[in-house]
N, C-alpha and C positions, 0 to 999 in steps of 0.2 A: 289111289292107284297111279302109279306113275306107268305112261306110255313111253316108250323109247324108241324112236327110228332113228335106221341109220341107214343114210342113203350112199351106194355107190358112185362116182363119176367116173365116168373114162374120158380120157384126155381126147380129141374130133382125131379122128385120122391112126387110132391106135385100135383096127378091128384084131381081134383075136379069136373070130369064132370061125370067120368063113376061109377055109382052106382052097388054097391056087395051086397051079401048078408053075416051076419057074426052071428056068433056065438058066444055071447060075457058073460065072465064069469068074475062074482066079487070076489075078494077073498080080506081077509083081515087079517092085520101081527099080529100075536099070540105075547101078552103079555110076557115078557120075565121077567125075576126075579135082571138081572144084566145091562137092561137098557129098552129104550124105547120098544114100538110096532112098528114098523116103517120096510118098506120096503126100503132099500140103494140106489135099483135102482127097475125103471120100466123091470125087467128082464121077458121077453117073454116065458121064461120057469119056469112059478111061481106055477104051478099044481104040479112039481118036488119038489118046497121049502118048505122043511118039519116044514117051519116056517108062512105057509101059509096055512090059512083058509077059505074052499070053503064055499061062501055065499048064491048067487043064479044066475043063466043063463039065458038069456032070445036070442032072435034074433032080428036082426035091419037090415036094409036095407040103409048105408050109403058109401060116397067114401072117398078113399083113406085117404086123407086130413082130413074127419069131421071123421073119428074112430081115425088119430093122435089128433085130438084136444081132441077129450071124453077122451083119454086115460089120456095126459097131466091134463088135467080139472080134473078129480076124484082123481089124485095122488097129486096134488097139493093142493086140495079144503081139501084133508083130511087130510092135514098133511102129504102124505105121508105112511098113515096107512091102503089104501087101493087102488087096482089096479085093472084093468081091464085086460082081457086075449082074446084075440080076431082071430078067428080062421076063415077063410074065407070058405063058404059052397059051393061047388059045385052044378049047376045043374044037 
């Protein structure tokens, strides 16, 4: 008789079970005169980047894991010319 397991791994820091609530704000990279619109990175302190243009906010109720994917998905999807800013809300 052959046994077979097969174990799962999740990568440390990728929870997808426990649901937050967040606070999630769009901004988008101001037209520049001596090159692109474009954000270099997804930098978490982009309300600071005086190259950065607040769009609009809303709130969502997702984990860990799906606010990295949203984040990755709009930075990517636009080019790069626009990010998400995602602040976790307490109850």
């Amino acid at each position: 008789m052959l046994l077979v397991i097969t174990l799962g791994c999740k990568k440390n820091g990728d929870d997808d079970i426990t649901t937050y609530r967040w606070k999630r704000a769009l901004y988008r990279a101001r037209v520049q005169s001596e090159g692109p619109a474009v954000f270099y990175s997804k930098d978490p302190n982009v309300s600071m980047n005086k190259d950065a243009i607040f769009l609009s906010s809303s709130y969502v109720n997702l984990t860990e894991h799906r606010k990295n994917i949203q984040q990755d998905s709009i930075y990517n999807a636009s080019g790069r010319t626009q990010i998400y800013k995602y602040e976790k809300v307490k109850d």
